[in-house]
C-alpha positions in Angstrom: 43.5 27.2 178.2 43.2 23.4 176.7 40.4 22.9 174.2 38.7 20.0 175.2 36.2 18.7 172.8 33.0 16.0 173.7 32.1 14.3 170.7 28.2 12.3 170.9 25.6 11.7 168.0 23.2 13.2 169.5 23.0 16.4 171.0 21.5 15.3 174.4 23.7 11.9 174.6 24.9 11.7 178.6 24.1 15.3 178.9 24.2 14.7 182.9 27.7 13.5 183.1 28.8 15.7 180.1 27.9 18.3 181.9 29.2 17.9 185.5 32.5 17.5 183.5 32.3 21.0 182.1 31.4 22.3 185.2 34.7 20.8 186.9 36.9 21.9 183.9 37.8 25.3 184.9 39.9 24.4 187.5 42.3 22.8 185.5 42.5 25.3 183.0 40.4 23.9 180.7 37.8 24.5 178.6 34.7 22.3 177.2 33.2 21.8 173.8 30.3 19.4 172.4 29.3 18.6 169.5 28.6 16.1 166.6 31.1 15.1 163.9 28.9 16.0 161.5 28.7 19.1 162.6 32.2 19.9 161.6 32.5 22.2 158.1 35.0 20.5 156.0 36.0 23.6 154.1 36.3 25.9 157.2 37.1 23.3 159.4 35.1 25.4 162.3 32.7 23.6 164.4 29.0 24.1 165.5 28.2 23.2 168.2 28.1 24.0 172.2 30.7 25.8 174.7 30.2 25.9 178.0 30.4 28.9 179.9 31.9 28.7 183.2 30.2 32.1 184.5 26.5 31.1 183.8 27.4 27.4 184.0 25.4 26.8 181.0 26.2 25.4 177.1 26.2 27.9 174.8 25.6 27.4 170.9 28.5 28.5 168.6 31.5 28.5 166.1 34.7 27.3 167.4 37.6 25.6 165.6 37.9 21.9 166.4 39.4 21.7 170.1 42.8 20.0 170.7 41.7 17.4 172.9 38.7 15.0 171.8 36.6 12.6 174.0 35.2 10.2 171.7 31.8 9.3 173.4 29.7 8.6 169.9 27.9 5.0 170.4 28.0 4.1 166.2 25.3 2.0 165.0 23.8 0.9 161.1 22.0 4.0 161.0 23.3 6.4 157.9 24.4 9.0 160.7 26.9 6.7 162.2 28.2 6.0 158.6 28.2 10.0 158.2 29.9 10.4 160.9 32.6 7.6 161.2 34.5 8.7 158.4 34.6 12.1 159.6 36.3 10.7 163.5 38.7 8.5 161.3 39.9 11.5 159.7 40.6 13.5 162.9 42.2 10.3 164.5 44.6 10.6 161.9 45.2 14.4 162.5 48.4 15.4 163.8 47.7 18.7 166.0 44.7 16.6 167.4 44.8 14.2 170.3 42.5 11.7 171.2 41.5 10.5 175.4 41.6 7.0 173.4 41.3 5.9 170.2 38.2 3.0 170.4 38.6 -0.8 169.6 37.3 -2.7 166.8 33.9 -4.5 166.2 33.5 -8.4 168.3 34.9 -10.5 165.5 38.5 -8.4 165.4 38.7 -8.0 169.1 38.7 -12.2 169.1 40.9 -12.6 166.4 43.5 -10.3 167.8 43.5 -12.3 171.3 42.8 -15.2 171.0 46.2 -16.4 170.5 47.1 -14.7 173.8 47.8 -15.5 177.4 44.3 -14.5 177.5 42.8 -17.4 174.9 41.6 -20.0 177.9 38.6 -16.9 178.8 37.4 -16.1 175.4 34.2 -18.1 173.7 34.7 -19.7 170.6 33.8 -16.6 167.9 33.4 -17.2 164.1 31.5 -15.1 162.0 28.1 -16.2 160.5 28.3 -16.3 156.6 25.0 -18.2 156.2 22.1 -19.7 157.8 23.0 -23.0 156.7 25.7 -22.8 159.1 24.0 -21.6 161.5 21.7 -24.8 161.4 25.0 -27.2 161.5 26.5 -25.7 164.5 22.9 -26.1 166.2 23.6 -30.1 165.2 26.5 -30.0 166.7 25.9 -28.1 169.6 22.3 -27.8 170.1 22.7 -24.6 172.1 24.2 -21.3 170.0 24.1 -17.7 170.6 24.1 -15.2 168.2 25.4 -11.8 168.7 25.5 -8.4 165.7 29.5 -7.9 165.4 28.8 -4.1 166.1 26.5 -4.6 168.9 26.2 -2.7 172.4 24.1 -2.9 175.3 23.1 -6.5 174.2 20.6 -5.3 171.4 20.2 -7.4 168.8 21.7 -11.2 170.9 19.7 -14.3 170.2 19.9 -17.6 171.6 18.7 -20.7 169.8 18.6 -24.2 170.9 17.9 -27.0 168.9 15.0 -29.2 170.2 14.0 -33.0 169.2 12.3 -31.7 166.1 11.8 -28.1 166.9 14.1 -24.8 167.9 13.3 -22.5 170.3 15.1 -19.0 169.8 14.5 -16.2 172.3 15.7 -12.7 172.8 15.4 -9.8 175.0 13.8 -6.1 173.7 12.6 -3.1 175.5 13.7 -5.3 178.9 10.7 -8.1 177.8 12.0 -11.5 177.0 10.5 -12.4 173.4 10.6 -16.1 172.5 9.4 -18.2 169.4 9.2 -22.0 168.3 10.2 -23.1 165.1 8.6 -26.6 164.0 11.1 -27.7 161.5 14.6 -26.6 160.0 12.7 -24.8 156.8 10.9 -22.5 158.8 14.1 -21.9 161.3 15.9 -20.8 158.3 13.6 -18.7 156.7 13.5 -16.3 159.4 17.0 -16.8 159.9 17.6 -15.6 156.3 16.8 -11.7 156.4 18.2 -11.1 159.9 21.9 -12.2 158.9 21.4 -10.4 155.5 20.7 -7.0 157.4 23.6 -7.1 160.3 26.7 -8.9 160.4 26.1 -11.8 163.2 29.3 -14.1 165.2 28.5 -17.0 167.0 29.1 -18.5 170.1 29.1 -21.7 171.9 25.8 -21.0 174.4 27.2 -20.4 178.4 25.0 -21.4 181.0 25.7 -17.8 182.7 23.2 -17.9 185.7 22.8 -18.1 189.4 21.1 -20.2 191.3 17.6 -18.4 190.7 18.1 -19.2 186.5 18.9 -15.2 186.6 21.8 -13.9 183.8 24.3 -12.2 185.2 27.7 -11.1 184.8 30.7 -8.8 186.6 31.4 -5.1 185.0 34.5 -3.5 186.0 35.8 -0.1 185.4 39.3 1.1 183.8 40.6 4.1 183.3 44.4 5.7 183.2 44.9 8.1 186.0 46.6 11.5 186.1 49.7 9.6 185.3 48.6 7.4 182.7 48.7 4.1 184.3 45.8 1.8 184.4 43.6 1.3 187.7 40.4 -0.3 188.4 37.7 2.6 189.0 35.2 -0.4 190.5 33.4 -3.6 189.9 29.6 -4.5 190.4 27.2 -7.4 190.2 24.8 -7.1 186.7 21.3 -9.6 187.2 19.2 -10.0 184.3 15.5 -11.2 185.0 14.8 -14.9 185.1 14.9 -17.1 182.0 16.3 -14.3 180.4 19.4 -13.8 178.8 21.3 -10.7 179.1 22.0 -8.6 182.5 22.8 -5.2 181.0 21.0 -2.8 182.5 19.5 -1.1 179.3 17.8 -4.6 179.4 16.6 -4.4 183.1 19.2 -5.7 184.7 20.1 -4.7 188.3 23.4 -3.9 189.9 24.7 -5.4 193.8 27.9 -4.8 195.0 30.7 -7.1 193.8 31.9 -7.9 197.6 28.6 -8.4 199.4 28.3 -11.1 196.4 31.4 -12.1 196.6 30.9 -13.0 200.8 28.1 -15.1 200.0 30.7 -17.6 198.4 32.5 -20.0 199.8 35.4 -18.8 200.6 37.8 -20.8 198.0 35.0 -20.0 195.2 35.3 -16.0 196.2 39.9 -16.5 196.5 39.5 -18.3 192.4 37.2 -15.8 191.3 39.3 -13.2 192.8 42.2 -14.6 191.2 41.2 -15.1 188.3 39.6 -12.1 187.7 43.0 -9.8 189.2 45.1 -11.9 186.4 42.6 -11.1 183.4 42.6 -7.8 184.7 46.5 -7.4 185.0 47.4 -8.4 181.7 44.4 -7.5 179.5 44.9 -3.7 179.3 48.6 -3.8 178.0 47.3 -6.6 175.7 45.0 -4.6 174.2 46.9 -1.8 173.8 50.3 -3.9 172.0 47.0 -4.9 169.5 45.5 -1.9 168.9 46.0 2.3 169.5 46.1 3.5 173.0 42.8 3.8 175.2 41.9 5.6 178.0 39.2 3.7 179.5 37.7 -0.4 178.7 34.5 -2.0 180.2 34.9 -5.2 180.9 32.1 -7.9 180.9 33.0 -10.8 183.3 31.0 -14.4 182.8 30.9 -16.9 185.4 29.6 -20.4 183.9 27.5 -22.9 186.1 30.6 -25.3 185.8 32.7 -22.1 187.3 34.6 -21.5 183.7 35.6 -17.8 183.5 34.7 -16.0 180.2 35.2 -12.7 179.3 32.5 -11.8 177.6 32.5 -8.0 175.9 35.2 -5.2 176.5 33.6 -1.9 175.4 36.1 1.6 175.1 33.4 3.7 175.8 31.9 2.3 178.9 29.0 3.4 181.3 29.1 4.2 184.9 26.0 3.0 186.1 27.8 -0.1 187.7 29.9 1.9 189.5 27.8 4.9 190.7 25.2 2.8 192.0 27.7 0.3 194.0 30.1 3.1 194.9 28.6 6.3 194.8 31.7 7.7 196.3 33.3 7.7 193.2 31.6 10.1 191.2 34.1 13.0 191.8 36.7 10.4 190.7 35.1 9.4 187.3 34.3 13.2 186.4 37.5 14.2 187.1 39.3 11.1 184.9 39.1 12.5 181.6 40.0 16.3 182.4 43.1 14.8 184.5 44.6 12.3 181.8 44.2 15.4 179.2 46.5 17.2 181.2 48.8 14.5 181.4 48.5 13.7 177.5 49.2 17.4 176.6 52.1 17.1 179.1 53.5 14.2 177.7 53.2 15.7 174.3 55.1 19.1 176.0 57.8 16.4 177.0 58.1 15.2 174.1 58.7 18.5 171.9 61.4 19.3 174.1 63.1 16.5 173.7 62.4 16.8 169.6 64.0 20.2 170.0 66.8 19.6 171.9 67.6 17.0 169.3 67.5 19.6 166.7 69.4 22.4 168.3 72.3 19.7 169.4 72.7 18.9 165.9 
């Protein structure tokens, strides 16, 4: 039987859909751990944590060595945890006798320096990272409008926009799905509380994009990848995030809402729908092979579409551990599908890895 293994940093992270995978796993010889990196003994190298028991259908605290298969689902933030436990993933990345669904992508700032000299350039926004709050305060001058974003943000927590008035700035933000905004009188002020909140997290900024519909509501596409039972990408869905008005994000940890990508799309005219279309089947074509000739293989990648009020295309986040809310509530049809995904491509993994022993050993033997 495979040893799968769930990693989270909490022990109730996505319990629902960690679950329903457990439940399915039996069938394809496998069988489910979870647990916390930090959980792991270092000297032993045994694991505490949960296995799930296909007879009672239940998780089951225990001891267990660490499973051959891992399925990275840890969301790290600046907490001391996530530094505790980071180290410890790096180290079984870098395990031979363990393989990983996918091995993650780095933070904002790397992700746009790897591709931005790509094919794929034209759809990113401008990204440098914020040293100071001086420069913060020219790019306003320059731009008047700025967003600033935490390199190691998710789920939009933490993403401020500014915009330089007359002789004031206004900055606003979004927390616990209420829209919080603030006027600065003057450029003294502006930077003073502009000092401690780029001294606690590392910040980029980008070039503000008017990213709303006709009702002044944020919004942006999600789409879905994942490899399938043979390891080739394929788009699990796509779905419509709205944001509330005046706001500025559409995730929905921010209460957003989700509509269905074509009922949107028919609304269009017709040429707008074919361009976006288009445009979005080229990013999509080329963007997973991209990623992966930058970076170690992945098994699945979020991707955040922007549309601009001009009609610019931007892509706007790619996350390696995405949600499925998107997809579940716009295609519900395809829940089977996603909880089958990951116990399917560690079949084929383990295969290829079967494949390629063989061939190691038939190498060895012909010499």
């Amino acid at each position: 039987m495979i040893a799968f293994g769930i990693m989270t940093l909490t022990p109730d992270s996505e319990a629902t859909y960690l679950t329903e995978i457990a439940r399915l796993a039996k069938k394809f010889d496998i069988e489910c751990f979870w647990f916390i990196p930090s959980q792991i003994n270092p000297y032993s190298q045994q694991v505490k944590g949960k296995r799930f028991d296909s007879l009672t259908n239940q998780w089951v605290d225990g001891d267990f060595p660490i499973p051959s298969v891992l399925y990275d689902r840890c969301f790290y933030g600046d907490d001391d945890h996530s530094k505790q436990c980071l180290p410890i993933v790096s180290w079984l990345k870098n395990r031979n006798d363990i393989t990983f669904l996918g091995y993650g992508l780095p933070n904002k700032l790397e992700l746009y320096e790897s591709l931005k000299d790509s094919i794929l350039s034209p759809y990113l926004p401008v990204s440098v990272f914020v040293s100071d709050s001086e420069m913060v305060f020219q790019e306003l001058e320059a731009r008047r409008k700025i967003v600033l974003k935490p390199i190691n943000g998710s789920q939009g927590h933490g993403i401020y926009y500014i915009k330089k008035n007359d002789n004031s700035f206004h900055v606003k933000t979004e927390k616990q799905k209420q829209i919080i905004s603030r006027i600065f009188p003057n450029k003294l002020k502006l930077l003073r509380w502009l000092k401690p909140l780029i001294q606690a997290k590392k910040y980029l900024l980008q070039p503000y994009l008017e990213l709303y519909d006709q009702s002044l509501q944020p919004f942006d596409i999600r789409i879905l990848l994942q490899k399938n039972e043979q390891g080739i990408w394929t788009e699990r869905g796509r779905g419509i995030r709205t944001g509330t008005m005046g706001g500025i994000l559409s995730n929905l940890s921010a209460g957003g809402i989700v509509k269905n990508f074509t009922e949107w799309a028919d609304t269009l005219p017709p040429t707008t729908a074919e361009y976006i279309r288009s445009e979005l089947n080229y990013i999509l074509n080329h963007l997973p092979l991209l990623l992966e000739s930058k970076f170690l293989p992945l098994f699945e990648i979020g991707v955040d579409i922007g549309i601009a009020k001009n009609g610019s295309i931007w892509i706007l986040d790619l996350n390696s551990k995405p949600g499925r809310k998107v997809i579940l509530q716009t295609a519900p049809e395809m829940k089977e599908t996603l909880i089958h995904a990951p116990l399917l491509y560690a079949k084929h993994l383990l295969g290829l890895e079967q494949q390629e022993r063989k061939s190691f050993y038939a190498k060895t033997l012909s010499h």
